[in-house]
Backbone as ProteinMPNN parsed JSONL, in Angstrom:
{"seq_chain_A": "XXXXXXXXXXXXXXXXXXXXXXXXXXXXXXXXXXXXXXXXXXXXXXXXXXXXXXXXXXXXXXXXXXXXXXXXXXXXXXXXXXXXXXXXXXXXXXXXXXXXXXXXXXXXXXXXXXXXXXXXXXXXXXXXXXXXXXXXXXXXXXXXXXXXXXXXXXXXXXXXXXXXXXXXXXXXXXXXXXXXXXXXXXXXXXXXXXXXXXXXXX", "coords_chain_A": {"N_chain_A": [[134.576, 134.276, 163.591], [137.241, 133.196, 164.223], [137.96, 132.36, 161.605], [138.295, 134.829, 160.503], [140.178, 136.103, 161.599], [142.843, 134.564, 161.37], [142.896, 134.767, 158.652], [143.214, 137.286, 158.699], [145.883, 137.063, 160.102], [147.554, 135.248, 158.599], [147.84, 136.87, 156.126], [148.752, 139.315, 156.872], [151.005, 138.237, 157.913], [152.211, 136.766, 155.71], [152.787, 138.667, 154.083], [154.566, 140.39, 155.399], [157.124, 137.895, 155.965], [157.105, 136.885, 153.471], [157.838, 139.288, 151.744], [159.912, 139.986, 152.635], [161.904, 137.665, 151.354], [161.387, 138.48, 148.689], [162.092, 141.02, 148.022], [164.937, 140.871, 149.189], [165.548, 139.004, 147.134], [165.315, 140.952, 144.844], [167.158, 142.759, 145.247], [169.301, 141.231, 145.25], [170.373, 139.62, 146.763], [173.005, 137.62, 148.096], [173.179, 133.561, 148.7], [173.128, 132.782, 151.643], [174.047, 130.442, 154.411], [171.603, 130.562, 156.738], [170.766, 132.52, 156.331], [168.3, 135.146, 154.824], [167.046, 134.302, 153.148], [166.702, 131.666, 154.58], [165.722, 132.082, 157.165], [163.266, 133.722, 156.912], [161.204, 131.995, 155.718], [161.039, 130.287, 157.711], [160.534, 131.383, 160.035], [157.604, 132.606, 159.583], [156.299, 130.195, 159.144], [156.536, 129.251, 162.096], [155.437, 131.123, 163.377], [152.779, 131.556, 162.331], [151.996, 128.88, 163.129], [151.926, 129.721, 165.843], [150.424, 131.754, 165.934], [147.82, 130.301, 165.829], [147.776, 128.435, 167.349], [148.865, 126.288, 168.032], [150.319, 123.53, 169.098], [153.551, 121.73, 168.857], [155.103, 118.343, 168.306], [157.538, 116.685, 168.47], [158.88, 113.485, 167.601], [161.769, 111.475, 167.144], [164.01, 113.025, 166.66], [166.62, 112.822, 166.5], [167.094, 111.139, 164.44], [167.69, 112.556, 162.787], [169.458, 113.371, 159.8], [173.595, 114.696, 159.893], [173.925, 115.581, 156.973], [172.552, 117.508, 154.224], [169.601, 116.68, 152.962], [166.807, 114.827, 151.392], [163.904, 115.136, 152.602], [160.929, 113.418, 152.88], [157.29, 113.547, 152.968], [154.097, 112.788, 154.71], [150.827, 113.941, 153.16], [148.276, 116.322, 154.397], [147.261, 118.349, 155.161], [147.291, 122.034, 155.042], [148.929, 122.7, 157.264], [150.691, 121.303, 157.383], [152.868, 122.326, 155.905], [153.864, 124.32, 157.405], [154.455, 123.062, 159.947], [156.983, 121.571, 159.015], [158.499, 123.699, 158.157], [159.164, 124.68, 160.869], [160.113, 122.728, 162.05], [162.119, 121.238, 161.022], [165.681, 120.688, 160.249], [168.33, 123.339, 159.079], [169.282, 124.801, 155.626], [166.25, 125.099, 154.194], [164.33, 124.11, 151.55], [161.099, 124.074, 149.426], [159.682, 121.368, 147.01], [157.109, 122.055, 145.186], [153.946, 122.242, 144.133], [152.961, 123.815, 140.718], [150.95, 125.011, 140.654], [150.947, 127.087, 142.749], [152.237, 128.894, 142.155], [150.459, 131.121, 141.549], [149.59, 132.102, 143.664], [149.059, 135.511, 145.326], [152.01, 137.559, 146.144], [152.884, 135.021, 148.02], [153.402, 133.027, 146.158], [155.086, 134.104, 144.449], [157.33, 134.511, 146.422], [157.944, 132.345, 146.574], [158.955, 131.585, 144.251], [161.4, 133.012, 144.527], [162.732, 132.36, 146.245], [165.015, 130.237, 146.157], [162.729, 128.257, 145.906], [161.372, 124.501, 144.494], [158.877, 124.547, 141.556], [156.551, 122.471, 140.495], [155.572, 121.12, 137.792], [153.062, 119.267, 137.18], [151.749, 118.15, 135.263], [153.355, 117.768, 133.104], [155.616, 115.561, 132.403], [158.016, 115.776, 131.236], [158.767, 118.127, 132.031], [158.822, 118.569, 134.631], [161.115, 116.346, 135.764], [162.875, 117.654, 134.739], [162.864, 119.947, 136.585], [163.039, 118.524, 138.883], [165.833, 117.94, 138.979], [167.383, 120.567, 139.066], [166.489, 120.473, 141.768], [167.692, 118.701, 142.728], [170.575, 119.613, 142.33], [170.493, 121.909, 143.866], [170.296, 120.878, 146.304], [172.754, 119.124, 146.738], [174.189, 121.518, 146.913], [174.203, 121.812, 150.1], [171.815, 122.669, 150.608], [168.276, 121.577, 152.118], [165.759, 119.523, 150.855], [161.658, 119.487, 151.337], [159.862, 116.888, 150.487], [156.248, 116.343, 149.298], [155.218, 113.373, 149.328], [153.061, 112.122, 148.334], [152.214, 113.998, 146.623], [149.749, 115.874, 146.741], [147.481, 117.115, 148.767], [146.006, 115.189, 150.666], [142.446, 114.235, 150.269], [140.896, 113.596, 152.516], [142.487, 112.569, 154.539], [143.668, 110.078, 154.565], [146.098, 108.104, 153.557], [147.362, 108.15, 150.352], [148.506, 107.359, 147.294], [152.148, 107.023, 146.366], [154.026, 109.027, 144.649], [156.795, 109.044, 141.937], [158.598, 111.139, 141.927], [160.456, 112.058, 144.288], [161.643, 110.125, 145.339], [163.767, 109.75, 143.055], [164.509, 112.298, 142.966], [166.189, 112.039, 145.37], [168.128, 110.051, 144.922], [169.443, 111.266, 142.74], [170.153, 112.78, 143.905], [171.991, 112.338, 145.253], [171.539, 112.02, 148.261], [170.639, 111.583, 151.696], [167.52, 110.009, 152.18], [164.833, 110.956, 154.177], [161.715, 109.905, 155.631], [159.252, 111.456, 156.838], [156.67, 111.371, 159.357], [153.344, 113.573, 159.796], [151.334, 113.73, 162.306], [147.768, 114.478, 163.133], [147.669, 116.953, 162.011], [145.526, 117.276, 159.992], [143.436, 117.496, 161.913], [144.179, 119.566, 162.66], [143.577, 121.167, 160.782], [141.878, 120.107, 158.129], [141.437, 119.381, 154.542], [139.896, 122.688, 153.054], [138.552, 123.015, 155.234], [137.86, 126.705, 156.669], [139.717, 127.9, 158.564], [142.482, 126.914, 160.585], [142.684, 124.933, 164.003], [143.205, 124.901, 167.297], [145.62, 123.179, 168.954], [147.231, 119.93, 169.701], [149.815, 118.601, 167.433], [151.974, 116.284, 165.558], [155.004, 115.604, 164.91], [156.889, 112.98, 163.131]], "CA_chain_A": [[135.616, 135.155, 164.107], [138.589, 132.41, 164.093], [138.709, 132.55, 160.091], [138.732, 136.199, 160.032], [141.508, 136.367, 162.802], [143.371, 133.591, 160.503], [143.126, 135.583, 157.458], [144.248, 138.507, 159.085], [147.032, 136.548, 160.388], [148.19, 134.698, 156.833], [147.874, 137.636, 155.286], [149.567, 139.486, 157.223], [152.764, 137.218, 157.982], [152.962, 136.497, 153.924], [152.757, 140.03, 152.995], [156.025, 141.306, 155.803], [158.36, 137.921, 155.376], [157.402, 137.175, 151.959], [157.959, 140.937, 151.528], [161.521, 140.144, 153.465], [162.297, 137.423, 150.268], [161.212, 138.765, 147.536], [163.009, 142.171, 148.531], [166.258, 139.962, 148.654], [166.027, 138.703, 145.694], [165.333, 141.977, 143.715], [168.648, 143.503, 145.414], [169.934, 140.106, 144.44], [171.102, 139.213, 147.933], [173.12, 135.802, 147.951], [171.974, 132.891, 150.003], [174.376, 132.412, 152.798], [173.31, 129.796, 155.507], [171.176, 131.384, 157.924], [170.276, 134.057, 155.876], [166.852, 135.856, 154.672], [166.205, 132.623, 152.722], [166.348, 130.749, 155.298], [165.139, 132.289, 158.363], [161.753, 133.97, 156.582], [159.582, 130.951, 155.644], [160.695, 129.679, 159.001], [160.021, 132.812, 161.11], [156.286, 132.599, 158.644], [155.826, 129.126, 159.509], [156.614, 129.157, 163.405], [154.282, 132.104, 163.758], [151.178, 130.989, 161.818], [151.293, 127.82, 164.655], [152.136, 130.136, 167.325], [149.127, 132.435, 166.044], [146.6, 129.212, 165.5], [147.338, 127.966, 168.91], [149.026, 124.802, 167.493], [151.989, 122.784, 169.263], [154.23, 120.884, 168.167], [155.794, 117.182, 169.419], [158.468, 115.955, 167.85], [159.608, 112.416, 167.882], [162.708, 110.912, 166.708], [165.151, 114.667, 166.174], [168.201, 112.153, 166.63], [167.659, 110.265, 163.261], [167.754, 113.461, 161.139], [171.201, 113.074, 159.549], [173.943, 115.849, 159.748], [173.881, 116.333, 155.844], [171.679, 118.27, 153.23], [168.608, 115.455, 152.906], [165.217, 114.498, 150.844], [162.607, 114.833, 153.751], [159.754, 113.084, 152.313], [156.46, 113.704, 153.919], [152.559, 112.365, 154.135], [150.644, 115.896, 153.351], [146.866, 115.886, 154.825], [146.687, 119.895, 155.551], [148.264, 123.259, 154.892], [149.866, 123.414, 158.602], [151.389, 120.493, 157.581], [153.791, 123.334, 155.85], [154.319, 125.219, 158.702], [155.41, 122.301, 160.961], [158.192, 121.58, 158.281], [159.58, 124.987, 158.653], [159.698, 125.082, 162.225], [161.227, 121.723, 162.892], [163.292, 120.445, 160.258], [166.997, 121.9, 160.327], [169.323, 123.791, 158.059], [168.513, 125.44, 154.926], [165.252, 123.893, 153.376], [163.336, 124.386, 150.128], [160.208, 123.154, 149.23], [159.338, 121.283, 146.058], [155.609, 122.535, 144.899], [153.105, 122.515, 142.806], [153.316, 125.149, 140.08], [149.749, 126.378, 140.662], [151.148, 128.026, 144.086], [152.861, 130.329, 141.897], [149.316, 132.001, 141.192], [148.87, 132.759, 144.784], [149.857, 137.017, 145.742], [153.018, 137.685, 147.52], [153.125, 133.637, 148.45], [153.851, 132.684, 144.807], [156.597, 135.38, 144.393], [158.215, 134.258, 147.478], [158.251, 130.541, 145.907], [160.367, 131.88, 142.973], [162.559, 134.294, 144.365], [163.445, 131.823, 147.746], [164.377, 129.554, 145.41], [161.827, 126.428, 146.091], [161.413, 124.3, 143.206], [158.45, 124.206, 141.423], [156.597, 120.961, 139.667], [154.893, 121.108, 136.604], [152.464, 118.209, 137.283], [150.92, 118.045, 133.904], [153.957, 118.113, 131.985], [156.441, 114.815, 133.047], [159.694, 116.177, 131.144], [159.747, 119.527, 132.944], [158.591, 117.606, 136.112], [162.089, 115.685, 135.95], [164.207, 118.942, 135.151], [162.95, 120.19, 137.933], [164.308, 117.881, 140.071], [167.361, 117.868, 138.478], [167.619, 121.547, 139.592], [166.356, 120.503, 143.299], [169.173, 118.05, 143.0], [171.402, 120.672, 142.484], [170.853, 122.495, 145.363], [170.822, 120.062, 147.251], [174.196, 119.061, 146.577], [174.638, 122.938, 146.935], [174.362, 122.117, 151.111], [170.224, 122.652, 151.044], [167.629, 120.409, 152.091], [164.473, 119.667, 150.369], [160.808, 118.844, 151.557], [158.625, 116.724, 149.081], [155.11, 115.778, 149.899], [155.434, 111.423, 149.172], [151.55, 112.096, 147.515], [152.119, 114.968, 145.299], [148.908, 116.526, 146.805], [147.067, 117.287, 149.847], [145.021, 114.046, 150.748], [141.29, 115.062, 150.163], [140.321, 112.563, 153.302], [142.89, 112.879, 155.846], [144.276, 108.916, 154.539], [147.243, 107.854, 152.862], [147.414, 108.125, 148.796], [149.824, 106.442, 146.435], [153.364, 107.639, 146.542], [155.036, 109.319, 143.135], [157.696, 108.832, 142.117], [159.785, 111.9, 142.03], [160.874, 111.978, 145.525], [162.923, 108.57, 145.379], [164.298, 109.729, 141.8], [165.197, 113.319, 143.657], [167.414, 111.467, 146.606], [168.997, 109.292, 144.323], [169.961, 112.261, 141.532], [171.376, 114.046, 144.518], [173.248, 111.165, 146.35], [171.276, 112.339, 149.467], [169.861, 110.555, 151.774], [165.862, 110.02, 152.168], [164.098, 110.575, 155.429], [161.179, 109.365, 155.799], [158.778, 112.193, 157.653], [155.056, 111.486, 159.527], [153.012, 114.527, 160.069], [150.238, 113.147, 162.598], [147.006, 115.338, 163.956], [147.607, 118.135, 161.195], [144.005, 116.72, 159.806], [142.196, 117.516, 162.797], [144.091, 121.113, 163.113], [143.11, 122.052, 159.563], [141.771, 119.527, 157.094], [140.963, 120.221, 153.302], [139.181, 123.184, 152.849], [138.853, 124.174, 156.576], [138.1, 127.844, 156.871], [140.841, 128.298, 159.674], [143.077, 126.031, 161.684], [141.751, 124.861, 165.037], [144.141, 124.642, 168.239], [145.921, 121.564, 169.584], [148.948, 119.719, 169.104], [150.182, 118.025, 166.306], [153.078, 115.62, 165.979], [155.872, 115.218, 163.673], [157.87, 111.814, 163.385]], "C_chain_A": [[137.009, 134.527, 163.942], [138.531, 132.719, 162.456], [139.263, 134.098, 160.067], [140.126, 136.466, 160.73], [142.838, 135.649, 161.758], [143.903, 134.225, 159.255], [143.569, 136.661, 157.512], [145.719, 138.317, 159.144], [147.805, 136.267, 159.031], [148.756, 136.112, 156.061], [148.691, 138.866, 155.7], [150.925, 139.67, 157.133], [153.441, 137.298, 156.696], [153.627, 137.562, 153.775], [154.394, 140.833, 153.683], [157.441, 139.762, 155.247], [158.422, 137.041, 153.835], [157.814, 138.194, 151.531], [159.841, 140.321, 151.155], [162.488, 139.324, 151.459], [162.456, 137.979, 149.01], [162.283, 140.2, 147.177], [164.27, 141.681, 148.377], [166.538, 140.057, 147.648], [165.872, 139.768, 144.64], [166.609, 142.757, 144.138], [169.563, 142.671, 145.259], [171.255, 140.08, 146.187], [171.477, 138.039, 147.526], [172.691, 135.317, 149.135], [173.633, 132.692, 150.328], [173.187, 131.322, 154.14], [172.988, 130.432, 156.374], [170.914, 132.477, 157.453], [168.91, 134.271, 155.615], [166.053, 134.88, 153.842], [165.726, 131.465, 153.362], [165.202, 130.9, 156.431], [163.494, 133.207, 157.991], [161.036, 133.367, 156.864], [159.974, 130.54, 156.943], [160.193, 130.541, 160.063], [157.938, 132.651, 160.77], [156.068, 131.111, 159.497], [155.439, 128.76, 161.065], [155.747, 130.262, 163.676], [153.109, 131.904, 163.188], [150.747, 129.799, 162.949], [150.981, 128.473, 165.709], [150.65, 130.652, 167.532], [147.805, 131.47, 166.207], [146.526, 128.571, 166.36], [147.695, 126.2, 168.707], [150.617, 124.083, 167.745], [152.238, 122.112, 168.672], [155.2, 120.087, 168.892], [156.236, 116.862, 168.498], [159.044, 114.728, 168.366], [160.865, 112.054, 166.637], [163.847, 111.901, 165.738], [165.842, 113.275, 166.141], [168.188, 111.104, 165.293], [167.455, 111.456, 162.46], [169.475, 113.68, 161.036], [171.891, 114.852, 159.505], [174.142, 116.663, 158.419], [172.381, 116.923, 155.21], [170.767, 116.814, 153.121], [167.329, 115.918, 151.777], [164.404, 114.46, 152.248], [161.168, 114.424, 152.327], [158.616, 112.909, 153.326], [155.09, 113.034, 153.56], [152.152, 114.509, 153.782], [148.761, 115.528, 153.203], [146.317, 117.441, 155.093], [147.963, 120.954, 155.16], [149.036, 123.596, 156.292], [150.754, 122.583, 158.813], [153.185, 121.191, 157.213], [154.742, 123.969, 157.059], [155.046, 124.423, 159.624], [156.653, 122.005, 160.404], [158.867, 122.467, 158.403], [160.117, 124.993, 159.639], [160.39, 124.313, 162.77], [162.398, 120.692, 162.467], [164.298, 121.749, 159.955], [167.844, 122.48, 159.307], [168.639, 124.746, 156.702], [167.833, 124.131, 154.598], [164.486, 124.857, 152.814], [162.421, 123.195, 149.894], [160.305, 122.553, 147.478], [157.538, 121.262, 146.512], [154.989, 122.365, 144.156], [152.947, 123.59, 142.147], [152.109, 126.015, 140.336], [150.184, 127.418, 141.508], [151.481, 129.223, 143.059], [152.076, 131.771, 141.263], [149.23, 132.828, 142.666], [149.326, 134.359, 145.152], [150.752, 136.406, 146.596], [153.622, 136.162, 147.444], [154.241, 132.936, 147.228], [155.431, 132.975, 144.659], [158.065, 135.204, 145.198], [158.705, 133.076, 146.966], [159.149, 131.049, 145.5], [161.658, 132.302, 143.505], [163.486, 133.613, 145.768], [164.733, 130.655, 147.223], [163.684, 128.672, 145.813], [161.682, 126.095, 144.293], [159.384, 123.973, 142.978], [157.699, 123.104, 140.089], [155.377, 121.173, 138.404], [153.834, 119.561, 136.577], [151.814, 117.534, 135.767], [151.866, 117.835, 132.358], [155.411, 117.19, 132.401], [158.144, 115.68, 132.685], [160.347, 117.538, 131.911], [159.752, 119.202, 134.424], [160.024, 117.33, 136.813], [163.123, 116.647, 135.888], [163.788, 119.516, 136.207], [163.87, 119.826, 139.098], [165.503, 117.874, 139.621], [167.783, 119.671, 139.301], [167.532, 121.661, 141.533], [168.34, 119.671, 143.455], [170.38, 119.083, 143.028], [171.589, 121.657, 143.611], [170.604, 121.73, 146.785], [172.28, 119.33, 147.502], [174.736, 120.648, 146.932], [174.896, 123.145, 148.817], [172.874, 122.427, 151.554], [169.523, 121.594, 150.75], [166.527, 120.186, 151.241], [163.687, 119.127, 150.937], [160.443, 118.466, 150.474], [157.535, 116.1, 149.939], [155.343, 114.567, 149.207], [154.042, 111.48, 148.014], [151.341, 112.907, 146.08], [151.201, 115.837, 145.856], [148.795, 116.514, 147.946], [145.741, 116.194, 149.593], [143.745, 114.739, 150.9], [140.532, 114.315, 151.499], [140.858, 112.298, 154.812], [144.013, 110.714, 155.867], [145.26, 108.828, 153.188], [147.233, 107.869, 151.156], [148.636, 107.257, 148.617], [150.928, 107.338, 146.41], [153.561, 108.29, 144.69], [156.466, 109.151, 143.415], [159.324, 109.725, 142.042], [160.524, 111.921, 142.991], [161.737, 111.511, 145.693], [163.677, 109.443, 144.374], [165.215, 111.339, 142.129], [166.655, 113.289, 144.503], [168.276, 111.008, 145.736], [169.539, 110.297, 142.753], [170.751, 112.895, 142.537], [172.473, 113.733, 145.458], [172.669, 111.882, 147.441], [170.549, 111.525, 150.036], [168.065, 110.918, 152.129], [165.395, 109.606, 153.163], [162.81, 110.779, 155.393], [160.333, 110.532, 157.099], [157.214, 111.832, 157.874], [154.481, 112.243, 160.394], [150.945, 113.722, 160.593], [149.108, 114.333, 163.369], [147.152, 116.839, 163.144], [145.933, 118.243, 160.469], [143.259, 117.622, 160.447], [142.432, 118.921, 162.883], [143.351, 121.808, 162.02], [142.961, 120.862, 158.563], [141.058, 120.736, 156.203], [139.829, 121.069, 153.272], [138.246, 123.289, 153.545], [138.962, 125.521, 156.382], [139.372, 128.273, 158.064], [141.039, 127.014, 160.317], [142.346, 125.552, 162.989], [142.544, 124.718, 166.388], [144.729, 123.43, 168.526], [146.992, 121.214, 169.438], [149.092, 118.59, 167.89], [151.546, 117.302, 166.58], [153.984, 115.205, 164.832], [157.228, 114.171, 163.862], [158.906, 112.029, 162.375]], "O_chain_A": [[137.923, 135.25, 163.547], [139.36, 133.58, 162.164], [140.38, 134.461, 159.702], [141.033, 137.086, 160.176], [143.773, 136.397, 161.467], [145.08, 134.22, 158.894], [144.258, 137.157, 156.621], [146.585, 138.984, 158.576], [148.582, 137.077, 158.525], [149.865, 136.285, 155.557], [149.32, 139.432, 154.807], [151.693, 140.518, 156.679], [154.59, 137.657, 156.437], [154.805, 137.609, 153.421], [155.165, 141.528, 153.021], [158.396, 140.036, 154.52], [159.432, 136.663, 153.242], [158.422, 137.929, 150.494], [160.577, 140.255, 150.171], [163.225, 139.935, 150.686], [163.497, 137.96, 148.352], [163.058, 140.283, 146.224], [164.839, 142.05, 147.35], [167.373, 140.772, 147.094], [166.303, 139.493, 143.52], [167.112, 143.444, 143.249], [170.708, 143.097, 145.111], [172.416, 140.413, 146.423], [170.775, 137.33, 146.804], [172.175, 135.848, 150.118], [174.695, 132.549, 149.723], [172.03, 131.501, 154.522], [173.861, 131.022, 157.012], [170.821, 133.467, 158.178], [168.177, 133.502, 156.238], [164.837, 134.687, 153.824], [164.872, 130.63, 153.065], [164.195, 130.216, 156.613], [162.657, 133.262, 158.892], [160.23, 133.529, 157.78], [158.933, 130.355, 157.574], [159.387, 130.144, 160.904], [157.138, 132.606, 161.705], [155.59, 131.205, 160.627], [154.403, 128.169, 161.37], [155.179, 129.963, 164.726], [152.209, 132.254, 163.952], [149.654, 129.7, 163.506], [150.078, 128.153, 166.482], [149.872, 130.411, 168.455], [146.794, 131.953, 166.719], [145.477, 127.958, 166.56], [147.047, 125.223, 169.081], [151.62, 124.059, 167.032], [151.471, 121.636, 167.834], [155.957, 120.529, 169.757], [155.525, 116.671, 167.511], [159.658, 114.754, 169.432], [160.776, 112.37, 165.45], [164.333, 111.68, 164.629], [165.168, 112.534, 165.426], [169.137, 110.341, 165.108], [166.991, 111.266, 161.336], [170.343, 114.004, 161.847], [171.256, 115.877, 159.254], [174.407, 117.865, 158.386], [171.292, 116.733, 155.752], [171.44, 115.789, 153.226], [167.027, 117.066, 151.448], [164.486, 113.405, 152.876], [160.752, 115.005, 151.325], [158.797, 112.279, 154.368], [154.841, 112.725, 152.394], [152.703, 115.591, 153.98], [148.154, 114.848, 152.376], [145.117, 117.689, 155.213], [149.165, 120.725, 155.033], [149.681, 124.637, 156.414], [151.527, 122.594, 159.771], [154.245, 120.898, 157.766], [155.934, 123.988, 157.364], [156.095, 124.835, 160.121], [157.593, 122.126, 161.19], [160.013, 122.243, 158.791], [161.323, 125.221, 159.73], [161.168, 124.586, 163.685], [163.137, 119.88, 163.024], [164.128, 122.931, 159.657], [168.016, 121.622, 158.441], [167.562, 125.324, 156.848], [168.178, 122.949, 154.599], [164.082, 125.946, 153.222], [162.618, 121.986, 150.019], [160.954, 123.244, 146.693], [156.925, 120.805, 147.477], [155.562, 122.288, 143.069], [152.754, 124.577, 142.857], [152.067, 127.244, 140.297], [149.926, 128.583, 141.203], [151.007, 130.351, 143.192], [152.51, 132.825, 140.8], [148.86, 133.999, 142.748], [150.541, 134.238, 145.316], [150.681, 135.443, 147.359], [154.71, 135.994, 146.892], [155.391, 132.514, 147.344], [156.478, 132.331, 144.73], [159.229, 135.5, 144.928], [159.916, 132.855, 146.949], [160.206, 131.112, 146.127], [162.761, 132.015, 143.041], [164.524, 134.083, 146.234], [165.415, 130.245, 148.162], [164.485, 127.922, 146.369], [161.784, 126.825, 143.307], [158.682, 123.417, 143.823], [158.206, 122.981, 138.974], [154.209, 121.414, 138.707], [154.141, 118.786, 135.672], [151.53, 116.354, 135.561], [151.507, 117.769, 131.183], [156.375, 117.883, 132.726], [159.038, 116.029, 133.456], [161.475, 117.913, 132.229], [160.608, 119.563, 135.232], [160.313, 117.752, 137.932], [164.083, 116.662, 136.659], [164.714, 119.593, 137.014], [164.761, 120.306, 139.8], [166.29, 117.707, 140.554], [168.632, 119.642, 140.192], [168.108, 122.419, 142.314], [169.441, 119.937, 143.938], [171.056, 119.14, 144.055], [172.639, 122.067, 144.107], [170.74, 122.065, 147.961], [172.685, 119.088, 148.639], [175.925, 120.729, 147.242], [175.51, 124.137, 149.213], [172.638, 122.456, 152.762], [169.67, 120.822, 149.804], [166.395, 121.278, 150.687], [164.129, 118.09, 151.432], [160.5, 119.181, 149.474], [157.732, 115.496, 150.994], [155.842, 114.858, 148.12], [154.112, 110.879, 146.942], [150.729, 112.688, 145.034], [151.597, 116.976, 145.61], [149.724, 116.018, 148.583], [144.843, 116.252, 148.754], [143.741, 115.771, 151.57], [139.321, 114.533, 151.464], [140.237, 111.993, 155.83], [144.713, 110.263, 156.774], [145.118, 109.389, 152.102], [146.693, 106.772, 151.012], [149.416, 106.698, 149.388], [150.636, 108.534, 146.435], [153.076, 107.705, 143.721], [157.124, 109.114, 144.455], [160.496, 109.35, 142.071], [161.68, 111.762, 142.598], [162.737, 112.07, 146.144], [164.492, 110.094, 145.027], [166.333, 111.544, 141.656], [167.673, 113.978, 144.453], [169.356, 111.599, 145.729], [170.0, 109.687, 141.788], [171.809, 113.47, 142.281], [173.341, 114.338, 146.086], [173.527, 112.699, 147.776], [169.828, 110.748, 149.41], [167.605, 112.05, 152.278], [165.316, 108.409, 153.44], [162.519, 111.938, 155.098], [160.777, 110.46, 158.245], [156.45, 111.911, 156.912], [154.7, 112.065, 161.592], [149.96, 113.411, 159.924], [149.63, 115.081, 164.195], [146.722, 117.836, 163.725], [145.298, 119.298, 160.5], [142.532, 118.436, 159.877], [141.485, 119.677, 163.101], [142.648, 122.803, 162.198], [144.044, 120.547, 158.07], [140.564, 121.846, 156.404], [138.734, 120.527, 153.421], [137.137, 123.572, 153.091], [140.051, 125.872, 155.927], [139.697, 129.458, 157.979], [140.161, 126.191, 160.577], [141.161, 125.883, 162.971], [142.133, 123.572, 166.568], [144.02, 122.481, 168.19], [147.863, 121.995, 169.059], [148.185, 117.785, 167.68], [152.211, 117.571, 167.581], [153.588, 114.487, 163.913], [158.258, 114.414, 164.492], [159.863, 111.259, 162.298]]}, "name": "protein", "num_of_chains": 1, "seq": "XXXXXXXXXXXXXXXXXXXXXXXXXXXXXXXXXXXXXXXXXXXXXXXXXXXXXXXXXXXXXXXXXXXXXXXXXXXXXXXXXXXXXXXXXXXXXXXXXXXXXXXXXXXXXXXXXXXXXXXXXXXXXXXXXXXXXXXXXXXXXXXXXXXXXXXXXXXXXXXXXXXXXXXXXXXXXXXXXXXXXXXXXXXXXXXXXXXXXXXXXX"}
């Protein structure tokens, strides 16, 4: 019953404020701070916890700097997403993996929000990429990157890549340093549905 509730939910949420983006961007709304770019995936994100029954503790708000930043993150679950939306500030774009852009609706929203996505398989478009994150990040928006590249298959630490660093330092921004603890236990890999509780983001 929890997956189905879950999948109702996801599917749902995607389908009105992915809707909200994608809609934007075909009437070719601009991004203004605080606008339909911004406040979607976070509205999406803060309601998939709310619906999954999943708090959120934040330690250490007072070292996130007042400019545009690299958040670099561990990444152990898909709600690890969602806590990024809801508690890191200003505009923020993800960098992704290009498969997302298979997923309905979700995909669509990638493109059209802009987030950047990464060509894993293919280093030179990898690096223009970031060159384009860099760019809007200098533009006054933040970026998340997962530190791993992937979603840990185990719930423990992987090897870092190295776009992340090579991101901050293309965009003269600085690089904070994010740990997403107890996301595991709400939803590890390939978990039919989330599971309640709290989670904690350093």
């Amino acid at each position: 019953m929890r997956a189905l509730l879950y999948f109702i939910a996801i599917g749902a949420l995607t389908a009105w404020h992915g809707g909200r983006v994608i809609g934007a961007a075909l009437f070719r709304v601009p991004w203004r701070r605080g606008g339909v770019y911004d406040t979607a995936p976070r509205a999406w994100g803060r309601a998939l916890l709310a619906a999954s029954g999943i708090r959120v503790r934040v330690e250490g708000r007072e070292r996130i700097p007042s400019v545009p930043a690299v958040y670099i993150a561990n990444h152990v679950s898909f709600v690890d997403i969602w806590v990024l939306l809801q508690e890191l500030p200003g505009s923020l774009r993800f960098v992704f993996k290009q498969e997302m852009m298979g997923i309905p609706v979700l995909g669509q929203a990638l493109r059209a929000g802009p987030h950047i996505s990464i060509d894993r398989k293919n280093q030179a478009k990898a690096f223009a990429a970031y060159d384009d994150a860099a760019k809007l990040i200098q533009g006054g928006i933040s970026a998340a990157v997962f530190a791993e590249g992937t979603r840990s298959p185990d719930g423990t630490l992987r090897p870092f890549k190295k776009g992340p660093f090579v991101l901050a330092v293309a965009a003269g921004a600085p690089l904070v340093p994010v740990h997403l603890g107890g996301t595991w236990a709400a939803m590890p890999r390939g978990a039919a549905a989330p599971r309640p509780g709290e989670v904690t983001i350093r």
